[in-house]
MIDOSE-1310 file (N, C-alpha, C; in nm, 2 decimals, decimal comma, always signed):
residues 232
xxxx	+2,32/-3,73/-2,41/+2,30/-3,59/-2,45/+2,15/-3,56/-2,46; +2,10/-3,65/-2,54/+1,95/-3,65/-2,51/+1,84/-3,64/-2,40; +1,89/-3,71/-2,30/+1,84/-3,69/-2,17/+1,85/-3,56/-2,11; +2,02/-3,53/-2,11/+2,05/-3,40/-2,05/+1,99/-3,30/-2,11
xxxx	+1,93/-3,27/-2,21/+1,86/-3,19/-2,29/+1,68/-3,14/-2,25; +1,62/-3,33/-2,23/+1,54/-3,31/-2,17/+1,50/-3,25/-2,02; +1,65/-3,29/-1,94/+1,61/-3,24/-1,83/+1,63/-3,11/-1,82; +1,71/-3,04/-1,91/+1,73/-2,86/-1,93/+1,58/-2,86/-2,00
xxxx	+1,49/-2,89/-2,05/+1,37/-2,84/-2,07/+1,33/-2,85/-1,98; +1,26/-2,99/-1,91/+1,17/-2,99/-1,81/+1,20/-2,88/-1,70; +1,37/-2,86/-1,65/+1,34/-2,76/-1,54/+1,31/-2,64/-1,61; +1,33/-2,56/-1,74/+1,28/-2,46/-1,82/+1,13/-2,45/-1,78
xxxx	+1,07/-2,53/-1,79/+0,94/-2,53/-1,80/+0,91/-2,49/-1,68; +0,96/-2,62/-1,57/+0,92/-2,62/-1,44/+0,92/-2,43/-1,38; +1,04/-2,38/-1,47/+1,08/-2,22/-1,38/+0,97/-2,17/-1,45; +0,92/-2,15/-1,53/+0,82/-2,08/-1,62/+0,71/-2,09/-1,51
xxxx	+0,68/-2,24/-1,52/+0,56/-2,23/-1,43/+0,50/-2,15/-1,31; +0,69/-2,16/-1,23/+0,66/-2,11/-1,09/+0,65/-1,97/-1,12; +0,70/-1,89/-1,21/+0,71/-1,77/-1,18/+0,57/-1,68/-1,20; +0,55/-1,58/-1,14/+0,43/-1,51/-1,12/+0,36/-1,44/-1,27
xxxx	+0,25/-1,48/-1,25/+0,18/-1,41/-1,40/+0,22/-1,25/-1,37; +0,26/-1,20/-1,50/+0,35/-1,03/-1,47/+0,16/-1,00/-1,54; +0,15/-0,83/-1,47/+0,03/-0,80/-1,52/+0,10/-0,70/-1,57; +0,06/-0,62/-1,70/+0,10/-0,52/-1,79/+0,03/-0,36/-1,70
xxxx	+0,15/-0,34/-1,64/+0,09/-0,21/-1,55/+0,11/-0,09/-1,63; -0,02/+0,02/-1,62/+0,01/+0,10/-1,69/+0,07/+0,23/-1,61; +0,11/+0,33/-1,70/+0,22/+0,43/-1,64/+0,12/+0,52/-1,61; +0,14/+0,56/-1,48/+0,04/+0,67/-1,41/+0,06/+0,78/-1,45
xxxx	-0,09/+0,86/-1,48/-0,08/+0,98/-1,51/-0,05/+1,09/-1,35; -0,09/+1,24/-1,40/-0,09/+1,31/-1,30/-0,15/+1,26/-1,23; -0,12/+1,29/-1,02/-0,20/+1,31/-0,96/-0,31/+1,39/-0,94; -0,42/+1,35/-0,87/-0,57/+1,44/-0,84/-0,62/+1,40/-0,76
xxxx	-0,68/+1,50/-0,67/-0,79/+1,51/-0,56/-0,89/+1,39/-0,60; -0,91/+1,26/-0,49/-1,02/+1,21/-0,49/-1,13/+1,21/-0,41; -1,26/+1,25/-0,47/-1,37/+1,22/-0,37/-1,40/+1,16/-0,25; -1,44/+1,14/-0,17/-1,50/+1,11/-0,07/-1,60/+0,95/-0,12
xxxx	-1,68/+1,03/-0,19/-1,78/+0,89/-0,22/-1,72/+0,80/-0,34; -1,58/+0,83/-0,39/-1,52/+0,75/-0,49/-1,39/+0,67/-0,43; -1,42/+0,68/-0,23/-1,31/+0,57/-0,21/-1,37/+0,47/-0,11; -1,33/+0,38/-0,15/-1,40/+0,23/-0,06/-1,32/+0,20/+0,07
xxxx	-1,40/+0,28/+0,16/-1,30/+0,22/+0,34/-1,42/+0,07/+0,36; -1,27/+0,06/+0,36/-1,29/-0,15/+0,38/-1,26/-0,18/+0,53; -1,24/-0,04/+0,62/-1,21/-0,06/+0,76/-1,16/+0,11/+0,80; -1,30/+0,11/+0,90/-1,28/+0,25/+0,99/-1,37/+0,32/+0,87
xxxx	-1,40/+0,46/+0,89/-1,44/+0,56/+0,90/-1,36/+0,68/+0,82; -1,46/+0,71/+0,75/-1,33/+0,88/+0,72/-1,47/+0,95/+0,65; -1,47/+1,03/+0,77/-1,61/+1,18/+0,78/-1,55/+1,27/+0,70; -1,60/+1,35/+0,62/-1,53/+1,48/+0,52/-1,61/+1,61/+0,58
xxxx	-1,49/+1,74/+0,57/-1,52/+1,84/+0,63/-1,46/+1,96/+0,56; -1,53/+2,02/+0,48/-1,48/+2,09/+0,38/-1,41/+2,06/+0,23; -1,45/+1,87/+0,20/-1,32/+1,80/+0,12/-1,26/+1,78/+0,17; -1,26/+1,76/+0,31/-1,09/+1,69/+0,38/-1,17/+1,59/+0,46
xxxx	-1,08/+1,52/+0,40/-1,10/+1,35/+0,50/-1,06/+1,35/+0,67; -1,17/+1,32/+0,74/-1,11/+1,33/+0,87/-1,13/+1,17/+0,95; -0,99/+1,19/+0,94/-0,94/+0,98/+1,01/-0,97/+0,96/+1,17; -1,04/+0,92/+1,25/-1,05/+0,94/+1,41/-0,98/+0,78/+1,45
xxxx	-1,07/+0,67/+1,35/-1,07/+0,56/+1,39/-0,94/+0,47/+1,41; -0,92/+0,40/+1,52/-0,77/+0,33/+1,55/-0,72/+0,30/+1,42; -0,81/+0,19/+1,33/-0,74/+0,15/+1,24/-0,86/+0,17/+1,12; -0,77/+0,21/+1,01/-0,85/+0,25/+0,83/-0,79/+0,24/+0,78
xxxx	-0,87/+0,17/+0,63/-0,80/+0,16/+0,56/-0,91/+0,20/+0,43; -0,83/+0,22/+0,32/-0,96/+0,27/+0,20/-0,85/+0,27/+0,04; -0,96/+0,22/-0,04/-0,89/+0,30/-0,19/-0,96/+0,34/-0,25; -0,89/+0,37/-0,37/-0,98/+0,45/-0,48/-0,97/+0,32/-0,57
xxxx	-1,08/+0,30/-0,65/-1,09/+0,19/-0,69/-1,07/+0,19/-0,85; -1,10/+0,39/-0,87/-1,09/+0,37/-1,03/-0,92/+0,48/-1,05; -0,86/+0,43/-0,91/-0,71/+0,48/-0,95/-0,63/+0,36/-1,04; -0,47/+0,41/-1,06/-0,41/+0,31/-1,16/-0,33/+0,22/-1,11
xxxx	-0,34/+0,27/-0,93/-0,29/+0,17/-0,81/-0,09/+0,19/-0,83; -0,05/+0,30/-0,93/+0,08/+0,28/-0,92/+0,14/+0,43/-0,87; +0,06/+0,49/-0,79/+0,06/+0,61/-0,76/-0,02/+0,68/-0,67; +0,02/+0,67/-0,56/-0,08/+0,80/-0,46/+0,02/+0,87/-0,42
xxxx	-0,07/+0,99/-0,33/+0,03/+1,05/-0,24/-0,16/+1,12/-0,16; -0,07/+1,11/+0,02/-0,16/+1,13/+0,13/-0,11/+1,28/+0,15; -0,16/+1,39/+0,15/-0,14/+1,54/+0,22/-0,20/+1,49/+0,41; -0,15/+1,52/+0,46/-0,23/+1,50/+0,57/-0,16/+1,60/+0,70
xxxx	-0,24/+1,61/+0,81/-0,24/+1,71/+0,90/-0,23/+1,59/+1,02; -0,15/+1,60/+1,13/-0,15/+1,50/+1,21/-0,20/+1,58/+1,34; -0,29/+1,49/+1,38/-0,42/+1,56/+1,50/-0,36/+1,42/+1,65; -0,30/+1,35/+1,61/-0,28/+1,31/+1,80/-0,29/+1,12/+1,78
xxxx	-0,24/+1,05/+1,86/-0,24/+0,95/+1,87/-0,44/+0,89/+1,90; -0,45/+0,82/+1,83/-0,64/+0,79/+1,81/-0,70/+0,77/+1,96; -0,79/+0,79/+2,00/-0,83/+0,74/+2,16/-0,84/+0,61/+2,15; -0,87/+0,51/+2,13/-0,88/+0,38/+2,13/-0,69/+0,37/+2,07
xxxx	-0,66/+0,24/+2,11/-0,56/+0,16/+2,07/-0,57/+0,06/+2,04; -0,55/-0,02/+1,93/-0,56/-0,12/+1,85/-0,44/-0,22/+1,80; -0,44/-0,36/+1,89/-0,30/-0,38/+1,79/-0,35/-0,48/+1,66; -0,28/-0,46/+1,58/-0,22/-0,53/+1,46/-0,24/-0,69/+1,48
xxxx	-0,35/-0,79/+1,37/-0,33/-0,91/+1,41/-0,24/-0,98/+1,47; -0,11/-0,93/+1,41/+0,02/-0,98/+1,46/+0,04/-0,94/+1,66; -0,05/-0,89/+1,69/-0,04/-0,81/+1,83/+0,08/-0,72/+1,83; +0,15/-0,70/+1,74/+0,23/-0,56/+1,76/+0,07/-0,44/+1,75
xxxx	+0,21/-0,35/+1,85/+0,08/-0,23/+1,83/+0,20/-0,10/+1,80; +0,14/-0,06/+1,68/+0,20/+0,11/+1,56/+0,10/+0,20/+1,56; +0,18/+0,31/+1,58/+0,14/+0,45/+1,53/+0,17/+0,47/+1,38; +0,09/+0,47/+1,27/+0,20/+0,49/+1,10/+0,03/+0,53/+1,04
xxxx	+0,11/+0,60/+0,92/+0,01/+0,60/+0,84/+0,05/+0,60/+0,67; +0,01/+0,54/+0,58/+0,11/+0,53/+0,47/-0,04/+0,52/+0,35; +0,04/+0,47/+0,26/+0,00/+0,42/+0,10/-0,04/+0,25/+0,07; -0,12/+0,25/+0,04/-0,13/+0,11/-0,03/-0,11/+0,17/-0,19
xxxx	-0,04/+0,04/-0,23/-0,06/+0,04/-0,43/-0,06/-0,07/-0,45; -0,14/-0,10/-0,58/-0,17/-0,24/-0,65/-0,22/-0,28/-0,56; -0,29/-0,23/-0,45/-0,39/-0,34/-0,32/-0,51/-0,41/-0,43; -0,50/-0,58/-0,46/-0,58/-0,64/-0,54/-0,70/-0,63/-0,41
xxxx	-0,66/-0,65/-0,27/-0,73/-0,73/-0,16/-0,65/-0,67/-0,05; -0,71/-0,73/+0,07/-0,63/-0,74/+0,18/-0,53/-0,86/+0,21; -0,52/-0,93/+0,12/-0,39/-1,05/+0,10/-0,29/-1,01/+0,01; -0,33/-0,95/-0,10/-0,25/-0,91/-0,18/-0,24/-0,74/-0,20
xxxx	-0,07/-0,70/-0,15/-0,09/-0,52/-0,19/+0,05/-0,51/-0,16; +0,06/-0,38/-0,20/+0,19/-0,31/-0,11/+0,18/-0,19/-0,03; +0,23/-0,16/+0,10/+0,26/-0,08/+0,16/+0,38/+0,01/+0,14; +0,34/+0,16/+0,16/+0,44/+0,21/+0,19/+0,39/+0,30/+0,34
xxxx	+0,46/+0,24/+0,46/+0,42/+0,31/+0,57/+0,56/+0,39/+0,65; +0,48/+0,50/+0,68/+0,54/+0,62/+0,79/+0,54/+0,57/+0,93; +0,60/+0,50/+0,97/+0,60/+0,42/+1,11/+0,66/+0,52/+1,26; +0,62/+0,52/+1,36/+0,68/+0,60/+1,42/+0,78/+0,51/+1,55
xxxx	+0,76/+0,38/+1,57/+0,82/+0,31/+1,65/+0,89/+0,19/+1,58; +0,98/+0,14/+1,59/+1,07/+0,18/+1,77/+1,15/+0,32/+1,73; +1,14/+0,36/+1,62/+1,16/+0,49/+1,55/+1,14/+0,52/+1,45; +1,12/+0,64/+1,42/+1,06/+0,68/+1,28/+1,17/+0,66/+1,14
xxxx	+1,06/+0,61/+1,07/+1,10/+0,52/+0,95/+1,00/+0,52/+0,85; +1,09/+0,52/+0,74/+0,98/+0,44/+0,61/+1,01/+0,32/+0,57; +0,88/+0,20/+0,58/+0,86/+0,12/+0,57/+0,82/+0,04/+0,45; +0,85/-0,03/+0,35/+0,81/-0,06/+0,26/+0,80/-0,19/+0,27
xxxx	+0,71/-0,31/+0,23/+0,64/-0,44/+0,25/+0,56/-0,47/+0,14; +0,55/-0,59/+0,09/+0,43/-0,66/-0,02/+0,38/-0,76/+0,07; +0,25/-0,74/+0,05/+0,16/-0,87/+0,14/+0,11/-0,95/-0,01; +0,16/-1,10/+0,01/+0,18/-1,17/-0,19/+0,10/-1,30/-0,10
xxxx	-0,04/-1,33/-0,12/-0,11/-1,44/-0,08/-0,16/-1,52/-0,21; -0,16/-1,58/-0,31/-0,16/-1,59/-0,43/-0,35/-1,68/-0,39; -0,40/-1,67/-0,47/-0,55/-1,75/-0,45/-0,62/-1,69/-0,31; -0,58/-1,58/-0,24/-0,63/-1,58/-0,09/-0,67/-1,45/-0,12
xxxx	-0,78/-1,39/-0,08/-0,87/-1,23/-0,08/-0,87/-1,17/+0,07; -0,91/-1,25/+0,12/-0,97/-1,21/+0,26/-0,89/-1,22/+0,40; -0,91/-1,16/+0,46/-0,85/-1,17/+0,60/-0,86/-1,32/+0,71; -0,95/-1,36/+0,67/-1,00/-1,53/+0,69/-0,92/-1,59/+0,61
xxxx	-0,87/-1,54/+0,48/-0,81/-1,67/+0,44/-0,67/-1,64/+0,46; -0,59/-1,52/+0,50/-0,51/-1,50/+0,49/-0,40/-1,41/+0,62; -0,49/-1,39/+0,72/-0,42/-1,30/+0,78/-0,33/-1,25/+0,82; -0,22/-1,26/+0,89/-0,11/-1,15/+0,90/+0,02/-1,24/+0,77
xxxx	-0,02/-1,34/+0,74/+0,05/-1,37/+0,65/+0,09/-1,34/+0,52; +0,23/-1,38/+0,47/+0,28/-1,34/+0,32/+0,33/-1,26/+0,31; +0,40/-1,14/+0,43/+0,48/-1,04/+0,41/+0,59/-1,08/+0,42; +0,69/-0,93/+0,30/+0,81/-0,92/+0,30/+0,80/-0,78/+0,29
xxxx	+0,91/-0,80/+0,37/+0,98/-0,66/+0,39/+1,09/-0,63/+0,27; +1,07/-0,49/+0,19/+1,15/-0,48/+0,09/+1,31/-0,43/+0,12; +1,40/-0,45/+0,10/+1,52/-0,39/+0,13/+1,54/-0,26/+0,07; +1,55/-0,15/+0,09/+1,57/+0,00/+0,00/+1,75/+0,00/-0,04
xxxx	+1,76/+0,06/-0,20/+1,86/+0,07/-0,25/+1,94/+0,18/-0,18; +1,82/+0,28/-0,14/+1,90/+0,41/-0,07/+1,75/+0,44/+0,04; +1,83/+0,51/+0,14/+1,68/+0,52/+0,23/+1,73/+0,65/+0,35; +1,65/+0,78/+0,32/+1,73/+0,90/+0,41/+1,61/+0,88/+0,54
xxxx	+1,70/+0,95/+0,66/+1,61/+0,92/+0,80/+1,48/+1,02/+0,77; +1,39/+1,01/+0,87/+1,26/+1,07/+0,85/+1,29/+1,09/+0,98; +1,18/+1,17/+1,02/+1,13/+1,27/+1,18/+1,00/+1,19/+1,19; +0,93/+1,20/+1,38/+0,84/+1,19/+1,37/+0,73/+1,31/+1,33
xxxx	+0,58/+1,27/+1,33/+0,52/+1,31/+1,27/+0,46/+1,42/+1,42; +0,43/+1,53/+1,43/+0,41/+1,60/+1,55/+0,27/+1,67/+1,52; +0,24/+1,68/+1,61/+0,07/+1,70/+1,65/+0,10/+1,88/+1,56; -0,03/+1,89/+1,45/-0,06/+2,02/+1,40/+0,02/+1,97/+1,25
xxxx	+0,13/+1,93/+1,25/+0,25/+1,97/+1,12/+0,15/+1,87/+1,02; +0,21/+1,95/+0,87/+0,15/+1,91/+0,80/+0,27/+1,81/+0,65; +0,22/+1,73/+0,63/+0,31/+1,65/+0,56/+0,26/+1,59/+0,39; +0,35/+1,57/+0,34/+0,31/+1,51/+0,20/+0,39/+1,36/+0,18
xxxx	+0,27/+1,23/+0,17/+0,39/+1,11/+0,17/+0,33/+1,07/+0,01; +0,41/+1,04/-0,06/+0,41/+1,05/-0,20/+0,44/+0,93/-0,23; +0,46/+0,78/-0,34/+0,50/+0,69/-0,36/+0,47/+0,66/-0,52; +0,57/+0,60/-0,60/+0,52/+0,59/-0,75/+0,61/+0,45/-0,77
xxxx	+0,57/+0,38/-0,83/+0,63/+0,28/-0,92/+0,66/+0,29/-1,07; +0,82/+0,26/-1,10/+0,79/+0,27/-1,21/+0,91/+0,19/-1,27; +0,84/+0,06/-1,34/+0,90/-0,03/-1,35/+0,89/-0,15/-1,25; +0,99/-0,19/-1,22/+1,02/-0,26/-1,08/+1,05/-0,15/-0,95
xxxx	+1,11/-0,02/-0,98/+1,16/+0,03/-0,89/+1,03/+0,12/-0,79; +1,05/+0,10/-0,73/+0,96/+0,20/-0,62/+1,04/+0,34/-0,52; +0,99/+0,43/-0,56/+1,04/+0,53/-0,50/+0,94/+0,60/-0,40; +0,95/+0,64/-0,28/+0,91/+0,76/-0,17/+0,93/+0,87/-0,16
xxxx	+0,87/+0,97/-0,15/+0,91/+1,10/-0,11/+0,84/+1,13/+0,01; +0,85/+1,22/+0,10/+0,85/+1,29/+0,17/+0,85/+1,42/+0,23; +0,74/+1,49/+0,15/+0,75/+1,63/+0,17/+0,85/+1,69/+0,01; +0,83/+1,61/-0,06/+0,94/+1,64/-0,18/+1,05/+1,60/-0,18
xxxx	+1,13/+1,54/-0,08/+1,20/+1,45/-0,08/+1,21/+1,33/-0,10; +1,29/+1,22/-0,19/+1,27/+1,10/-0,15/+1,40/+1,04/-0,07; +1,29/+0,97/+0,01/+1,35/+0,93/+0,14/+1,35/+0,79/+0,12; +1,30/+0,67/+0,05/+1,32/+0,53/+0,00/+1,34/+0,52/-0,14
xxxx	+1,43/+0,42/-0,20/+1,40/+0,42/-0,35/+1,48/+0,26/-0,32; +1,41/+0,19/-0,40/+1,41/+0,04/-0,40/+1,34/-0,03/-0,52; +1,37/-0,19/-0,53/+1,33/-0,24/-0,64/+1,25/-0,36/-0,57; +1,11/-0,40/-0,62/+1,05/-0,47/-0,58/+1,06/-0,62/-0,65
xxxx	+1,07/-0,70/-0,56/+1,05/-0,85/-0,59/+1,02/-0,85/-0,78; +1,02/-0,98/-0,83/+0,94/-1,00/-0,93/+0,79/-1,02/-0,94; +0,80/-1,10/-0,79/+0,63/-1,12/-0,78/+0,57/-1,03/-0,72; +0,63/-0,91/-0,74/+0,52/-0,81/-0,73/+0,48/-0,75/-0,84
xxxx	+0,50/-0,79/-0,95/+0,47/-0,77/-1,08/+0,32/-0,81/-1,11; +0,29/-0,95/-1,02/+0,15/-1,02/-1,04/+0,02/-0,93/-0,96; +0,08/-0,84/-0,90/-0,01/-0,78/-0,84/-0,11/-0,65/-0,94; -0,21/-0,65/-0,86/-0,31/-0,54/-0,97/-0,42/-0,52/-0,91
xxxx	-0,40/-0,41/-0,85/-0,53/-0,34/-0,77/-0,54/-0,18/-0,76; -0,63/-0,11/-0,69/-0,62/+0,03/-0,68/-0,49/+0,07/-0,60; -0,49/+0,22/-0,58/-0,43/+0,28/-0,47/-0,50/+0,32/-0,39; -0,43/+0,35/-0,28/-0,53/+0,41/-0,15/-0,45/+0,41/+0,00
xxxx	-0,47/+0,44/+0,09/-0,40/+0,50/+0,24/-0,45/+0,42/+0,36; -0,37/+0,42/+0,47/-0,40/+0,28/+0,55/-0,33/+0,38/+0,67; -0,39/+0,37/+0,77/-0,31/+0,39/+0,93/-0,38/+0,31/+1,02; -0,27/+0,35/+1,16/-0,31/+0,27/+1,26/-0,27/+0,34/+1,36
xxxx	-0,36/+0,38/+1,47/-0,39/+0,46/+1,57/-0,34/+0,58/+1,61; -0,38/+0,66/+1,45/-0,32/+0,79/+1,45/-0,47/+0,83/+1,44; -0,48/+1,01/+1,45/-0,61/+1,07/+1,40/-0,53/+1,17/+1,33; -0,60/+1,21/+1,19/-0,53/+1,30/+1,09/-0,63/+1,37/+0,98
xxxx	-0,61/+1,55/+0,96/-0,74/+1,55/+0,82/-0,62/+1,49/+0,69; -0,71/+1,46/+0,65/-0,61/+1,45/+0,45/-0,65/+1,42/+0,35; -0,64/+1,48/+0,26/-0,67/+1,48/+0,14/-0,57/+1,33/+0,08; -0,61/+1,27/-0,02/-0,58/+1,14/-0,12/-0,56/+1,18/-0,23
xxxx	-0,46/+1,19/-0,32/-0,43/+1,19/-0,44/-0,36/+1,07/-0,51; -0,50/+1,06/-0,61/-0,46/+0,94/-0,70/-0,44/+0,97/-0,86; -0,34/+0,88/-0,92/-0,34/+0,87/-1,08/-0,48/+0,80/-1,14; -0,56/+0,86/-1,23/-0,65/+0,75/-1,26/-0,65/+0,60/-1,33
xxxx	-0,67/+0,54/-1,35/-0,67/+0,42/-1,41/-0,75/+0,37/-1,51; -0,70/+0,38/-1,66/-0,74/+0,37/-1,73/-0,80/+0,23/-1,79; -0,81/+0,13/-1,68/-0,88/+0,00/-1,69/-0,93/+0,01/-1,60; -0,90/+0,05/-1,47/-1,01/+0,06/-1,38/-1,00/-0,10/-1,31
xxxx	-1,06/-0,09/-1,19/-1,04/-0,24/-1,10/-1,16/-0,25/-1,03; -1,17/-0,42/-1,02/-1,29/-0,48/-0,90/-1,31/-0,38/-0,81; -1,44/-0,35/-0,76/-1,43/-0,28/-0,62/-1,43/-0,41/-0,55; -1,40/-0,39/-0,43/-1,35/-0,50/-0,29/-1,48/-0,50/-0,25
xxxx	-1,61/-0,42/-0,28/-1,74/-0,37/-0,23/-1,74/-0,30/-0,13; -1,65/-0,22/-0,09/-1,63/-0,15/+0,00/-1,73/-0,27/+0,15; -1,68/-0,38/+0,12/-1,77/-0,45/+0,29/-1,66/-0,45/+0,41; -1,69/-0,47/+0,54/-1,61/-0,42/+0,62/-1,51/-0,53/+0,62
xxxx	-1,36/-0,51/+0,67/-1,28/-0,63/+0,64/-1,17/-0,65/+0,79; -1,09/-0,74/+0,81/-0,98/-0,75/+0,92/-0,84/-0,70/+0,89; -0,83/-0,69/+0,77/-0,74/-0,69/+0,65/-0,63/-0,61/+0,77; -0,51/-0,66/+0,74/-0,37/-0,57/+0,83/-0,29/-0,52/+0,71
C-alpha cells in the first residue's frame, strides 16, 4: 500500500511538472484606435495616411506592445493581392490577413487568420515553442491547429470591400467575429494559458489600408524591440 501511494504521488508531481506555468490574464477592456508610432512591425512596413495604416509589403507583421494581447480587431480595406509574392518558411504560399494575441515572440502566439486558399476560411493556430524567441531558434515549428466548437463559412475578401475581423479571449474560449458576426468560437489548449504577450495583425501577400484596435494592458509587455524578424 505504501509503495502504491508513493507511486500516485510521484506521477502527481511528475503531471504538475509538465503542465504549463498558467499566466493570470487580465480581462480586456474596450477596444481603441492605436497609433502608428505605438506599434512594433517586426516584419514589413506600414506607412500611415490620414491615421490609416497602409500594408504594401508581401509579408507584416506588428503589435502593440502596451495592448492586453487578449483582444484586437483589424478594420481594413482590401487593395489587391501584394506585387511581390512570398512563400511562408513552410514554402506554402497564402493570401490571409488576421490577428495575433498573447504574441510573447515569434515562437510563441496565437493566430487568428482570414485565409483565402484553398478556400476562404478562418483559421485559428497557437505557435507554443517553450524557451525559443526567435525565428532561428524556432521556425515554422510548434504549431497546432485549433479545432472550432462551431465555425460559420466566410467569403473571400474582394478588392475595395471593407471588413471588421474581431477576436477576444475569454477564459479558455476564443471567439471570432466577422463583420459582427462570429464565425469561429472554440476552446484553446491548456498550454495556451502560458502564453503572454501583446496583440497585433499579421498578413501575407495581401495590400490593405487599416486601422488596429486594441484593449490596453494594464501591465503592459516586453517590446520584441521592434528589430526586423523571419518570424511566420
Amino acid at each position: 500500500m505504501k509503495r502504491l501511494l508513493l507511486l500516485a504521488l510521484a506521477a502527481c508531481r511528475a503531471e504538475v511538472a509538465a503542465a504549463p506555468s498558467a499566466v493570470k490574464h487580465e480581462k480586456p477592456g474596450a477596444l481603441a484606435a492605436i497609433a502608428r508610432e505605438k506599434i512594433c512591425m517586426t516584419r514589413g512596413e506600414a506607412a500611415v495616411s490620414g491615421g490609416v495604416l497602409q500594408i504594401s509589403d508581401a509579408t507584416t507583421r506588428g503589435v502593440a506592445t502596451t495592448s492586453s494581447g487578449e483582444a484586437a480587431a483589424l478594420r481594413f480595406t482590401y487593395r489587391g493581392e501584394s506585387r511581390e509574392t512570398r512563400a511562408l518558411a513552410s514554402g506554402q504560399i497564402r493570401h490571409q490577413v488576421g490577428l495575433k494575441l498573447r504574441a510573447a515572440d515569434g515562437c510563441n502566439v496565437i493566430y487568428v487568420m482570414w485565409r483565402v486558399e484553398p478556400k476562404p476560411f478562418i483559421e485559428v493556430s497557437m505557435k507554443r515553442n517553450p524557451g525559443k524567441r526567435t525565428h532561428e531558434d524556432c521556425g515554422a515549428a510548434g504549431y497546432t491547429k485549433i479545432k472550432p466548437s462551431s465555425m460559420e463559412p466566410v467569403g473571400a475578401f474582394a478588392v475595395g470591400d471593407e471588413h471588421v475581423l474581431e477576436a477576444a479571449i475569454d477564459g479558455d474560449t476564443l471567439t471570432a467575429t466577422l463583420d459582427g458576426k462570429a464565425v469561429w468560437v472554440g476552446d484553446l489548449p491548456t498550454e495556451a494559458r502560458a502564453l503572454d504577450g501583446p496583440a497585433g495583425f499579421r498578413s501575407d501577400n495581401v495590400t490593405y489600408d487599416a486601422e488596429l484596435r486594441v484593449a490596453p494592458g494594464a501591465r503592459g509587455h516586453d517590446s520584441p524591440g521592434c528589430a526586423k524578424s523571419d518570424d511566420d
